[in-house]
N, C-alpha and C positions, 0 to 999 in steps of 0.2 A: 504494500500500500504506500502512497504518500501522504507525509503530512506539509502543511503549508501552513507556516506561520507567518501572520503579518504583524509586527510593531509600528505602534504608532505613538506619540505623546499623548496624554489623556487629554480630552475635550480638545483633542487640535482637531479631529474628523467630524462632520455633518453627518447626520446618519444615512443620509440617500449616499453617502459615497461610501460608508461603512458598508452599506449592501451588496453596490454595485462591486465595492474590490472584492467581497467576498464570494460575489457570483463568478465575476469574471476570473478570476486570478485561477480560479478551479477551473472553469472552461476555458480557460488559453492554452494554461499548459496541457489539457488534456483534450488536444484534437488535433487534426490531421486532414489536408485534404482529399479525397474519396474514398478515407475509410468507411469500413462498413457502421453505418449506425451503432447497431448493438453493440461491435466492440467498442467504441466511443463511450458508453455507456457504462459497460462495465467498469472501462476504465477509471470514470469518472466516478463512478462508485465505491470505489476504494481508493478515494483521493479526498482527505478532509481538512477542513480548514480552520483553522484557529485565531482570532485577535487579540492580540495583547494590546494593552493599552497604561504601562504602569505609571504611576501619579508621579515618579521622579524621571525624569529624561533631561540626560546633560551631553551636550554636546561641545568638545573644546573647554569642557572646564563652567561652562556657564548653563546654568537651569534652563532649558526651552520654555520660553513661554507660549502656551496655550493661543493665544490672539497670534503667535508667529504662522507662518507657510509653515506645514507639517513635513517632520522628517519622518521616513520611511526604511523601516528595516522588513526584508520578507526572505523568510528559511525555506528553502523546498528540502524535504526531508526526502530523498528517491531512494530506491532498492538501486544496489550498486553492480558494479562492471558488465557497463553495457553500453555506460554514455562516452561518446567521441568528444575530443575538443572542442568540433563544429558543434555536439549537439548540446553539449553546456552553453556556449554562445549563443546558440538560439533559447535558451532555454531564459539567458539574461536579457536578450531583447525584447521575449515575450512578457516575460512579467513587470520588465521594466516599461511596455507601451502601454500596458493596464493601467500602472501608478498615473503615466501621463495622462492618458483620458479622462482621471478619474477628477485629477488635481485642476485648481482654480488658474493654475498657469502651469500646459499642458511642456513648453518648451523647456521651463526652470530644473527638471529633474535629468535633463540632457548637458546643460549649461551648467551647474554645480552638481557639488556631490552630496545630496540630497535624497537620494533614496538607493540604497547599497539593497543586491541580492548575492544572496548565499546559498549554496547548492553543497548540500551534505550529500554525502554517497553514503550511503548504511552499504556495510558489507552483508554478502547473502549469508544465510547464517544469524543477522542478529536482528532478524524480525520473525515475531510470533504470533500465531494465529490458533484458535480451536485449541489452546493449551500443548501447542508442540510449534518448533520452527518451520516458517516458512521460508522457501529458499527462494533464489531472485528467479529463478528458471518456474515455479510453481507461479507464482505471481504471472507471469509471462502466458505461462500455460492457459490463468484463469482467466485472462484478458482477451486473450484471443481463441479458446473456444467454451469457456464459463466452466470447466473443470479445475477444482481445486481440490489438493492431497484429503482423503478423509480423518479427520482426528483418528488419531491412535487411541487405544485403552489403554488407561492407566496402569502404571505396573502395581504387580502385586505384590506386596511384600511376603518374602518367604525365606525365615531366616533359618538359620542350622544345615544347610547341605549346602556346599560351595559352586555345585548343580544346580544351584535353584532358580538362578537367574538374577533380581535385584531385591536387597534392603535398603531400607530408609536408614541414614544413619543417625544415630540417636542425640545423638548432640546439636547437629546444625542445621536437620533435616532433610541434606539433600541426598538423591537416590542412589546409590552405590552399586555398579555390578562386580557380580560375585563371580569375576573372571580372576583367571591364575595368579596375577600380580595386585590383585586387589587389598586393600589394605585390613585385617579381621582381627576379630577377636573373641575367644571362646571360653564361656564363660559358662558355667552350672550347663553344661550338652547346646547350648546357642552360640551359633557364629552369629556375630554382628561386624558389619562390615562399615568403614570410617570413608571421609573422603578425603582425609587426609592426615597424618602419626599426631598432630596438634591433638585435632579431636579426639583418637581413640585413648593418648595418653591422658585428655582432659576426663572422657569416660572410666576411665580405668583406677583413677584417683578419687571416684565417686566413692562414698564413704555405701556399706551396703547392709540391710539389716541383718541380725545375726539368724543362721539357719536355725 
């Protein structure tokens, strides 16, 4: 998915232009000339948008004030390695022709440095969907023909056989498999497995009732 933040200084935006950037900034980046509708769609459907607006904005050391021409910050958050030089450059001109349509003087954001865009690349891998990763190829997948990975079942915890597949580890939580180099510990006939010697020695130092 993308996310699309826009900052702006509090009360420096009218609300018909809060709308309009919020409409458009989603519809620019996300179209194409003679794609297919529906893929335009989807796309667009897992592309959200966000406004910040926080009460302090200083720029060069001095507070913006509200009655000034609005400075503009806008994050596009995109699933990554896939975009070209050319297509980050378009992807500045796009968003930056939105701010200008949107602003009371369409030319000033050309002529000064007035409204800056930022284009993160999330690596594939660190976006998640349905409580498991989605990868940048999955996304791609679901964009272009509305299939997307089905959530996984959650693992089962099954501790004491190193066969078992995964434990929760008991200290930090998180899921541990209970592969050859995995990190355990056996205790009253139960392997519990660590995600890391911190925890299982933090576990292991646990004070325990008497049998």
């Amino acid at each position: 998915m993308t996310l699309i933040e826009l900052f702006a200084p509090r009360a420096s935006l009218r609300d018909d232009q809060r709308r309009r950037l919020s409409e458009r900034l989603v519809t620019e980046l996300i179209s194409a000339e003679g794609a297919p509708a529906d893929l335009i769609e989807r796309g667009r459907s897992i592309t959200w948008l966000v406004v910040h607006e926080p009460e302090v904005w200083a720029v060069g050391g001095r507070v913006v004030d509200p009655a000034d021409p609005p400075t503009y910050v806008v994050r596009a958050n995109v699933p990554g390695g896939h975009l070209t030089d050319g297509m980050k450059a378009e992807l500045v001109r796009r968003l930056t022709r939105v701010i200008a349509e949107v602003d009371d003087d369409p030319q000033r954001v050309y002529d000064r440095p007035d409204a800056w865009v930022h284009i993160n690349e999330v690596p594939s891998g660190n976006i998640g969907a349905f409580g498991q990763v989605v990868a940048t190829d999955d996304i791609t997948r679901y964009v272009v023909s509305g299939q997307m990975p089905a959530p996984e079942a959650p693992a089962v915890d099954v501790p004491g056989d190193d066969d078992a597949g995964t434990v929760v580890d008991p200290v930090c939580g998180m899921t541990v498999e209970l592969t050859g180099d995995a990190i355990t510990l056996q205790l009253d006939g139960t392997t519990y497995g660590f995600c890391s010697h911190s925890c299982r020695d933090v576990f292991a130092a646990r004070p325990r009732p008497a049998a």
